[in-house]
FINU-232930 format. One record per residue (C-alpha): residue in three letters; chain; x, y, z. Coordinates in steps of 0.1 Angstrom, whole numbers. Example, Ala and Ser with C-alpha at 12.3 -4.5 7.8 and 13.67 -1.06 7.14 Angstrom:
<atoms>
    aa   ch      c1      c2      c3
   ALA    A     123     -45      78
   SER    A     137     -11      71
</atoms>
This chain:
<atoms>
    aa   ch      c1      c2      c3
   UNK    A    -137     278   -1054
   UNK    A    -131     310   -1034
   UNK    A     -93     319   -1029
   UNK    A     -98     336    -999
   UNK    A     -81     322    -967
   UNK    A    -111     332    -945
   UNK    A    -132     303    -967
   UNK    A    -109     278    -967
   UNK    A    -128     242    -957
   UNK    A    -123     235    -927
   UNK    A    -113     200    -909
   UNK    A    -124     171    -932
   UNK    A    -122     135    -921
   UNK    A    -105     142    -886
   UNK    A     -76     167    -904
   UNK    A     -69     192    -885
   UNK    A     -59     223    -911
   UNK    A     -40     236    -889
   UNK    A     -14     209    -886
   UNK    A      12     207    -914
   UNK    A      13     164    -918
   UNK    A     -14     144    -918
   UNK    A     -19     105    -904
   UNK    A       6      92    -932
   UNK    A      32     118    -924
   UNK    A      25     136    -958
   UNK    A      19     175    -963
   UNK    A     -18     178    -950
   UNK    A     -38     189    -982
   UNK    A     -59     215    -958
   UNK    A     -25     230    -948
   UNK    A     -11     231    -983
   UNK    A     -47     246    -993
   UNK    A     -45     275    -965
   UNK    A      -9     285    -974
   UNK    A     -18     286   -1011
   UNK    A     -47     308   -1007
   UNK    A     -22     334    -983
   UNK    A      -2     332   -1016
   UNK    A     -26     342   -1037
   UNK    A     -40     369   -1015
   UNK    A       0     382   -1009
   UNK    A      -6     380    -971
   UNK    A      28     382    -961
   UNK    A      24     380    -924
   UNK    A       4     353    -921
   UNK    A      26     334    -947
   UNK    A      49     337    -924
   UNK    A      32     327    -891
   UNK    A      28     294    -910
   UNK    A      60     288    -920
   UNK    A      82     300    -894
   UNK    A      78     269    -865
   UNK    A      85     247    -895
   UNK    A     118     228    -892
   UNK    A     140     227    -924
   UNK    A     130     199    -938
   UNK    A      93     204    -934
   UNK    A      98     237    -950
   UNK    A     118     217    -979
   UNK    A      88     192    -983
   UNK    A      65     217    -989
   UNK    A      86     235   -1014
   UNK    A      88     206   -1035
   UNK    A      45     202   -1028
   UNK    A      45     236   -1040
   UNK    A      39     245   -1077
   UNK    A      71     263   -1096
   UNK    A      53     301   -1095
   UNK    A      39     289   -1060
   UNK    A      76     288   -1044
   UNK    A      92     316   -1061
   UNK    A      66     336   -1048
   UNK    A      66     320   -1012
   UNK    A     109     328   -1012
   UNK    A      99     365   -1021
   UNK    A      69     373    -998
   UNK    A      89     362    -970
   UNK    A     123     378    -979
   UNK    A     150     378    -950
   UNK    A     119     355    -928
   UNK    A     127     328    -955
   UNK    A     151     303    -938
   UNK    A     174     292    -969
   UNK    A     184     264    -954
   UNK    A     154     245    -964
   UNK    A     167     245   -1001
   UNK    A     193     219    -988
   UNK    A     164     197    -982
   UNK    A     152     195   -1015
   UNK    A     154     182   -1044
   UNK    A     184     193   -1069
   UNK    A     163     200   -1094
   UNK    A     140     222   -1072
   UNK    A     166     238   -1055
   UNK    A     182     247   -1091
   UNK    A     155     261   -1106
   UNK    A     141     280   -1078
   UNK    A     179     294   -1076
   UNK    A     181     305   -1113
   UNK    A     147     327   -1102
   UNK    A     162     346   -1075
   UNK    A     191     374   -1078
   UNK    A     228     369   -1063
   UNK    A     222     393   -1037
   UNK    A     188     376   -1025
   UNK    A     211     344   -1025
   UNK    A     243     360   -1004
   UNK    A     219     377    -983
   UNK    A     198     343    -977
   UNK    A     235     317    -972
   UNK    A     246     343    -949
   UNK    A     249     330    -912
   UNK    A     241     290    -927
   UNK    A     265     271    -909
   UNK    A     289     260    -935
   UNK    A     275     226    -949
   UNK    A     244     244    -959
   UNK    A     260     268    -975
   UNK    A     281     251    -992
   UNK    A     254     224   -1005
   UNK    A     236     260   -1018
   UNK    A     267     278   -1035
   UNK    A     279     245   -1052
   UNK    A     245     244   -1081
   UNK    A     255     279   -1087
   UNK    A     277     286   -1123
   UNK    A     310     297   -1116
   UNK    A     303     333   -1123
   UNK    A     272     336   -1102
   UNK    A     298     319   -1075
   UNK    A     317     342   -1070
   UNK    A     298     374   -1073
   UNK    A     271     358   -1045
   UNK    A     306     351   -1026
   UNK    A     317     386   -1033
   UNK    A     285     398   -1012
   UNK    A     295     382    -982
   UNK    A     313     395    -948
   UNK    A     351     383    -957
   UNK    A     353     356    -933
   UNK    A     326     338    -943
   UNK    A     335     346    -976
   UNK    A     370     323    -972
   UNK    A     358     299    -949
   UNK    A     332     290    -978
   UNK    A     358     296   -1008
   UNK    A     384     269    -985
   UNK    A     356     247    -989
   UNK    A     346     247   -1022
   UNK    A     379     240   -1031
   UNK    A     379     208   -1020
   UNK    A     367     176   -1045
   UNK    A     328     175   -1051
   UNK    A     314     146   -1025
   UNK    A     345     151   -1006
   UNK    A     345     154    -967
   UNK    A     362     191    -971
   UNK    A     328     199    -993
   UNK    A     306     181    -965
   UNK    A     326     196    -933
   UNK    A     319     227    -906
   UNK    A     340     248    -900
   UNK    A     327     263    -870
   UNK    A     346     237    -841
   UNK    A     359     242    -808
   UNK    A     394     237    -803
   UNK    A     418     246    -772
   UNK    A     455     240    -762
   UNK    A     468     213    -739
   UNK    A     476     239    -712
   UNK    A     446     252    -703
   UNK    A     426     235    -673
   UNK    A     389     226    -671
   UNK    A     381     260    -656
   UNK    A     393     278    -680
   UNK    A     382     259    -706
   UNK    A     347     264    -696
   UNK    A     350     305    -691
   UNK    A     360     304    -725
   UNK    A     331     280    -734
   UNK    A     309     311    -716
   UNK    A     323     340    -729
   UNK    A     329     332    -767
   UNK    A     297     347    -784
   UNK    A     312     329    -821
   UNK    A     312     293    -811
   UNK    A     295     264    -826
   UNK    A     260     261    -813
   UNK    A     259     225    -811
   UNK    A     293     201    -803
   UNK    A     304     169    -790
   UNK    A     335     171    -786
   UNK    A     366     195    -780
   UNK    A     394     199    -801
   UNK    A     434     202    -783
   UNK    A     456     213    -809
   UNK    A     491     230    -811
   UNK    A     500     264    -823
   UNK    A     499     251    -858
   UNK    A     466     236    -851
   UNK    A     478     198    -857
   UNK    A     453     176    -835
   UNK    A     467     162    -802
   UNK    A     438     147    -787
   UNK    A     399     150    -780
   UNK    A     380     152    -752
   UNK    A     343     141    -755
   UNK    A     321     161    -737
   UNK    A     307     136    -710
   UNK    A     345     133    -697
   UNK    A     350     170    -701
   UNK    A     319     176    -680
   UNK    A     328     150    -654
   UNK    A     363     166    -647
   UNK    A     375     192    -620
   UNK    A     382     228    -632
   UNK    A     415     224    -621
   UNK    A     423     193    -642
   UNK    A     447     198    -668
   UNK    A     431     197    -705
   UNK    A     463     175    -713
   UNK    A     461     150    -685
   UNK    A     425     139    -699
   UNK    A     425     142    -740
   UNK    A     422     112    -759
   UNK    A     451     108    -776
   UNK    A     439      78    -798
   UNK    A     426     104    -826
   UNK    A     403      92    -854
   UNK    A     406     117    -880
   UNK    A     396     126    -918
   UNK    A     416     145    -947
   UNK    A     392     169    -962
   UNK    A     402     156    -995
   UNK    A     385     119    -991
   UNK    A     357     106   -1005
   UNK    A     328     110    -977
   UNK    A     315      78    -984
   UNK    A     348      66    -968
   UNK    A     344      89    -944
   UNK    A     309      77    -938
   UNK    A     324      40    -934
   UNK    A     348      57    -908
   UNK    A     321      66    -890
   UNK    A     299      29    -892
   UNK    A     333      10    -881
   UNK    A     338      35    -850
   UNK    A     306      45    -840
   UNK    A     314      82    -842
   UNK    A     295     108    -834
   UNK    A     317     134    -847
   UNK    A     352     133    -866
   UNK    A     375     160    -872
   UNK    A     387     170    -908
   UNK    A     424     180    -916
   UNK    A     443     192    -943
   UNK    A     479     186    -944
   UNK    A     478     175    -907
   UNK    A     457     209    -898
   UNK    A     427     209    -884
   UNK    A     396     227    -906
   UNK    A     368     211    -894
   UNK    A     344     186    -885
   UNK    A     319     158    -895
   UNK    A     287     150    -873
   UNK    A     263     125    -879
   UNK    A     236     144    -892
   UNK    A     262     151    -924
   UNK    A     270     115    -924
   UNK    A     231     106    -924
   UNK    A     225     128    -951
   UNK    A     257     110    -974
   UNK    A     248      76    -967
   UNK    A     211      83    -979
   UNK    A     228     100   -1010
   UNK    A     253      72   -1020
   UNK    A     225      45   -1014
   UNK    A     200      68   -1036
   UNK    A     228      65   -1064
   UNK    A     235      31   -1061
   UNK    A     203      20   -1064
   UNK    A     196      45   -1093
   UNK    A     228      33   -1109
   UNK    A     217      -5   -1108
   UNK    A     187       4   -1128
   UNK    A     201      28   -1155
   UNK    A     183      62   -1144
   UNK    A     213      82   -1131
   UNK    A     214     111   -1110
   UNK    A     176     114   -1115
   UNK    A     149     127   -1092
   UNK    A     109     131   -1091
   UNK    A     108     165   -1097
   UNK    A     128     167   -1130
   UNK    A     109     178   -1157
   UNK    A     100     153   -1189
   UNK    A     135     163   -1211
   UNK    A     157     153   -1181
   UNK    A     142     124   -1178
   UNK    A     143     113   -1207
   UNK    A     177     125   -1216
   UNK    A     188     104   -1181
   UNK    A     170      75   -1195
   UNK    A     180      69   -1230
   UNK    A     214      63   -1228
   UNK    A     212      31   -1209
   UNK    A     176      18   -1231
   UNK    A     199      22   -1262
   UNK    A     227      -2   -1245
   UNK    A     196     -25   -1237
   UNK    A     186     -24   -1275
   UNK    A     223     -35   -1286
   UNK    A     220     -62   -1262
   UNK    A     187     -71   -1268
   UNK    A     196     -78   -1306
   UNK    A     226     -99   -1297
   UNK    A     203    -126   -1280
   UNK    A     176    -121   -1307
   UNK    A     203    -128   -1333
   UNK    A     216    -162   -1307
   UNK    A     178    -172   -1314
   UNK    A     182    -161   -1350
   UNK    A     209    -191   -1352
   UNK    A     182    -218   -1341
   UNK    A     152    -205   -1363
   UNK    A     149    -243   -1380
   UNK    A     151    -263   -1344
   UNK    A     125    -239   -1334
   UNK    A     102    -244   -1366
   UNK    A     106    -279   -1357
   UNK    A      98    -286   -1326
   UNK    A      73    -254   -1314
   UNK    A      71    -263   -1278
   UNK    A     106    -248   -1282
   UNK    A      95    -214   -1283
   UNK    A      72    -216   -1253
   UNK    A      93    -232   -1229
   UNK    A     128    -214   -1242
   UNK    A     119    -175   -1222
   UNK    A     112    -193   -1188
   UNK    A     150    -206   -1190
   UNK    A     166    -172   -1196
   UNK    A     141    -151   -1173
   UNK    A     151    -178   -1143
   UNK    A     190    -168   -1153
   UNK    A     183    -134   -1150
   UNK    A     168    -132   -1120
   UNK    A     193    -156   -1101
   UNK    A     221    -133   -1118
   UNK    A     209    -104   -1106
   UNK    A     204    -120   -1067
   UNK    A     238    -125   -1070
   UNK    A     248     -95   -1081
   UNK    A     233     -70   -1057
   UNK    A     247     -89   -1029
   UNK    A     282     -86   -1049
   UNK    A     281     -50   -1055
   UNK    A     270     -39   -1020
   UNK    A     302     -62   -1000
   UNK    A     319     -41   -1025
   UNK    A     309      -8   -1018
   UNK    A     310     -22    -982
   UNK    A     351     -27    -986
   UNK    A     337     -64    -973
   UNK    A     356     -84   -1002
   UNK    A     391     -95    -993
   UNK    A     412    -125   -1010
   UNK    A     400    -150    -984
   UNK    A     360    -138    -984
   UNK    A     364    -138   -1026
   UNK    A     370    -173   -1030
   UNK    A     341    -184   -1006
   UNK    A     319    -159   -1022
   UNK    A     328    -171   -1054
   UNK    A     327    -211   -1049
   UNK    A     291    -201   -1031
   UNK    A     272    -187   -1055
   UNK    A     285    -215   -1079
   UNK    A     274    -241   -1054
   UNK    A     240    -219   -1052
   UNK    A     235    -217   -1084
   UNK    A     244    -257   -1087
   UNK    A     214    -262   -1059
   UNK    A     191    -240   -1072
   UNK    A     194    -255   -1105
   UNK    A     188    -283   -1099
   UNK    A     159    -273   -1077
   UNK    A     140    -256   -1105
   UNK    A     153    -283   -1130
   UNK    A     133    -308   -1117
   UNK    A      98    -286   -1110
   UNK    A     103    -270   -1143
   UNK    A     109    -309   -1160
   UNK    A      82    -325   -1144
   UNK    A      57    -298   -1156
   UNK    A      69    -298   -1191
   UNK    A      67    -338   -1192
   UNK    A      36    -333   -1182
   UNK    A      26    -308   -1201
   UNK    A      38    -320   -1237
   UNK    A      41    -355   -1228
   UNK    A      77    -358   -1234
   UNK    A     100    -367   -1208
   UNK    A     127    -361   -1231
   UNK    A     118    -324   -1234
   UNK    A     120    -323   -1193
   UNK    A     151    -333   -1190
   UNK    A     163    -311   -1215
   UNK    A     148    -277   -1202
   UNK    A     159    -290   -1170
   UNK    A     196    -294   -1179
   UNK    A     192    -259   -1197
   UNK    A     182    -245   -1164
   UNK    A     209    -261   -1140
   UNK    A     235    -248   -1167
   UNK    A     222    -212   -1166
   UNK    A     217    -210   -1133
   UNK    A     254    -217   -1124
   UNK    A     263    -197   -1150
   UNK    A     243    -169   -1137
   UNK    A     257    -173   -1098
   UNK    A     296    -171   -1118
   UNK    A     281    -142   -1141
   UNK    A     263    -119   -1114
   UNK    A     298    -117   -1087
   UNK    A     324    -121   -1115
   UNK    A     307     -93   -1138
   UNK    A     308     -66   -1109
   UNK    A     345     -74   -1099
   UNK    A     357     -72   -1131
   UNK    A     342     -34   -1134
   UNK    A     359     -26   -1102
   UNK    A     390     -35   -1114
   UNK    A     388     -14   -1143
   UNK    A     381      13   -1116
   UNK    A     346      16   -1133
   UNK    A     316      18   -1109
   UNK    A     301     -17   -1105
   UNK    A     265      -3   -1102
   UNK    A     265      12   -1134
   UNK    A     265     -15   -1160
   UNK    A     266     -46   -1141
   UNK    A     229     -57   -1146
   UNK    A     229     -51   -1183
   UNK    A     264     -74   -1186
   UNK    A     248     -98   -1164
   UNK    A     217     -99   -1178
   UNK    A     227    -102   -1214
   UNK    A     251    -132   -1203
   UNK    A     219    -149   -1187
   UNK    A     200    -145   -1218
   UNK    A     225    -157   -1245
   UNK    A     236    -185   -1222
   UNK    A     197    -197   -1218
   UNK    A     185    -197   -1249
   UNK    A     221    -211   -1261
   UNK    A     217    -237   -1234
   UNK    A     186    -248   -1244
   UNK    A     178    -241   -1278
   UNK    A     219    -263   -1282
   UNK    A     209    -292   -1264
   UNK    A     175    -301   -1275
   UNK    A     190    -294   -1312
   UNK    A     213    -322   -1304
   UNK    A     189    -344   -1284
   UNK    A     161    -346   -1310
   UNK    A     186    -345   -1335
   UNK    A     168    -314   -1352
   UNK    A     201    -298   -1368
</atoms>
C-alpha cells in the first residue's frame, strides 16, 4: 500500500480519520495511519498540525502506539513544536529509550519552561553525567530550582512537588494582593490557594481562593488566613502524602523543608502517585516488579525469573511433603485425585485473605484493636467456610467413590486448611511488615506454600491414619 498521505483510506466503519480515538477510546487506526504516512513522507508541517491540539497524554499514548524509529523521528521533525511533556505520560521504558536517542541539548532545550514535576520526572531516567550536563544548559534558575529537587529521596513529595506557588505576607490587604496577582508576569498559571508566610518563608496560614475572592480589597490578608495549616516535608514518602491528601480532602498542600516553604502538591500529582503505588502493588503481589508492556523480551524476563526460581524451591518442598506419603498414595489411588482440590481451596482462601491484609496495611487501617478482630475473623471465616466446602466436597466424594469414610476425611482436611489458610494469609503479611520488608512482595509465595504443605499434609496425614495405610 501507497505511503502517501494524499491516499490514505478514508473513513471505514463510521471512523472518522480525522479524530485521534475511536468508540473504545483507543488511538483511531486511520489517525495512527495518516500520521505515519506524514512520517514517512517527512512532512513536517503537517506532522505538526496533527499533533499540536493533542493534550499531553494523548500525545504520550501515541508515542507508546508508535514504533521505536517511528517516535524518534516524530521528536525530531517537530523539534522545539514537540511538547516534552508528553514523555511523562509514558511508559518508563519508552521514555528511556527514546531519551538515550536524543542529545543533552535537545533534552535541556525540550524540559526548559516544564513546570517543575515534569521536569523533574524527565531528568531523573537520565545517568548522572548526562544530568548534569542537560542541567548545565539551563537558565540558572531553573537550573537550582530543578537541582533543589532532585536532591530530595526518589518517590518523595520534594521529587513530586512545584515550585512555582504564590505566597504573600500577612500585611498586605486584598487589594493589594490582587495587583500583585495582575502584575506578576512569573506566577503559577494554575493555583488554589495562597501562601502567607514570614520573611523566612515559614507558613502562617492559607487562604483558599473562594474566601480570597469573596473578601474586600481592604481586608487585611492576616485577619482571613487559615491558620489551621496542613502541610508536607519534602522528604516524606508521597504515598503518605497521598494519604494526607484522602483523609483531608485536599486539593493542594504545601511542601516544606525545615519549616520553609518550597512548594506545593495538587491533586493532579497525587492522581498520578496513587495510580503508581497501586500499579506496584499489584505488580508486587504477583512477582513481576517494576515491569511495563512496552519492555522489551530481556527485561521481562530478567523481571520475571527471580520470583519463578522462589516458586521452584517452593514447589519442591510440597512435592517432597507428597514424596513422604508415596505408599498411602499407592494404596489407596483416589488419594491422588481428590488430594490437589484440598490444597488449591487453601490457596485461594489464603490469598482472599491476604489482599484484604496487605491493602488495610498500606492503608495505615491496622491498629491493636482492628488486629485482633481482623485476626479472630478470618479464623472464624476460615472455620465457616470450611466447613462449608467440607461438607459439598464430602458428599461428592461419598458419592463418588462410595466411601463415606473418604468424605469425611477430605472434608476434615478442608476445614483444617481453610483455617489455616485465613491465620496464614493476615499473619504472613504482618510478619513482613515488621521486618520492615514490603508485604506485597513475597506474601503470596509464603502463603501459598503454607496452603499447599498444610493440604496435602492435612489430608494425605489423616486418611493415612484412618485407613490405617501407614
Amino acid at each position: 500500500m501507497s505511503t502517501d498521505p494524499e491516499t490514505t483510506p478514508g473513513p471505514e466503519a463510521g471512523i472518522d480519520p480525522n479524530t485521534l480515538r475511536d468508540s473504545e477510546d483507543r488511538i483511531s487506526p486511520l489517525w495512527l495511519e495518516r500520521l505515519r504516512a506524514y512520517l514517512a513522507a517527512g512532512r513536517a508541517d503537517d506532522i505538526a498540525t496533527v499533533m499540536e491540539p493533542l493534550h499531553a497524554a494523548d500525545a504520550g499514548d501515541v508515542l507508546e502506539s508508535l514504533d521505536p524509529d517511528e517516535r524518534l523521528a516524530l521528536v525530531r521533525i517537530l523539534g522545539d513544536k514537540f511538547d516534552y511533556s508528553a514523555l511523562t505520560e509514558v511508559d518508563e521504558s519508552v521514555r528511556v529509550d527514546l531519551m538515550d536517542e536524543l542529545s543533552n541539548a535537545d533534552i535541556a532545550r525540550g524540559v526548559t519552561g516544564l513546570d517543575n514535576d515534569d521536569a523533574v520526572t524527565i531528568l531523573e531516567d537520565l545517568e548522572q553525567a548526562d544530568r548534569e550536563d542537560v542541567l548545565s544548559q539551563l537558565p540558572t534558575f531553573e537550573r537550582l530550582s530543578l537541582k533543589r529537587s532532585l536532591d530530595f529521596p526518589e518517590e518523595s513529595a520534594g521529587r513530586r512537588m512545584q515550585t512555582d506557588f504564590i505566597a504573600i505576607p500577612p500585611f498586605w490587604s486584598v487589594g493589594q494582593t490582587i495587583d500583585y496577582l495582575r502584575s506578576e508576569p512569573d506566577l503559577p498559571d494554575e493555583f488554589y490557594q495562597i501562601y502567607v508566610v514570614d520573611a523566612s518563608y515559614q507558613v502562617l496560614g492559607i487562604i483558599p481562593l473562594d474566601k480570597f475572592l469573596r473578601s474586600r480589597r481592604e481586608t487585611r490578608i492576616e485577619d482571613i488566613m487559615n491558620t489551621n495549616v496542613i502541610l508536607v516535608d519534602a522528604n516524606e514518602d508521597q504515598e503518605e502524602a497521598a494519604r494526607d491528601f484522602e483523609r483531608y480532602d485536599l486539593v493542594e498542600v504545601g511542601v516544606v523543608d525545615e519549616k520553609r516553604l518550597v512548594g506545593v502538591l495538587t491533586i493532579d500529582d497525587i492522581v498520578d502517585v496513587i495510580h503508581e503505588e497501586a500499579d506496584e502493588d499489584i505488580k508486587l503481589l504477583a512477582g513481576v516488579g517494576d515491569e511495563d508492556i512496552s519492555d522489551a523480551i530481556s527485561d521481562t524476563v530478567r523481571s520475571r525469573v527471580p520470583w519463578l526460581v522462589v516458586n521452584l524451591f517452593t514447589a519442591v518442598m510440597v512435592s517432597l511433603v507428597i514424596g513422604l506419603f508415596n505408599a498411602t498414595i499407592e494404596q489407596m489411588v483416589a488419594l491422588a485425585v481428590l488430594m490437589p482440590i484440598v490444597a488449591s481451596m487453601g490457596g485461594n482462601a489464603g490469598t482472599q485473605t491476604m489482599t484484604v491484609t496487605v491493602r488495610a496495611l498500606a492503608m495505615r487501617e491496622i491498629d491493636g484493636r482492628r488486629l485482633r478482630r481482623l485476626i479472630t475473623r478470618e479464623m472464624v471465616v476460615g472455620l465457616i467456610n470450611g466447613v462449608i466446602f467440607a461438607i459439598l466436597i464430602g458428599v461428592v466424594t461419598a458419592l463418588r467413590y462410595g466411601q463415606v469414610d473418604l468424605g469425611a476425611v477430605i472434608g476434615l482436611a478442608m476445614v483444617i486448611n481453610l483455617v489455616v489458610a485465613g491465620t496464614a494469609g493476615i499473619l504472613i503479611p504482618l510478619a513482613l511488615d515488621k521486618l520492615k520488608a514490603d508485604p506485597a512482595i513475597a506474601s503470596a509465595v509464603f502463603v501459598t506454600t503454607i496452603t499447599d504443605v498444610v493440604g496435602f499434609f492435612a489430608f494425605l496425614g489423616i486418611a493415612g491414619l484412618w485407613f490405617g495405610l501407614f
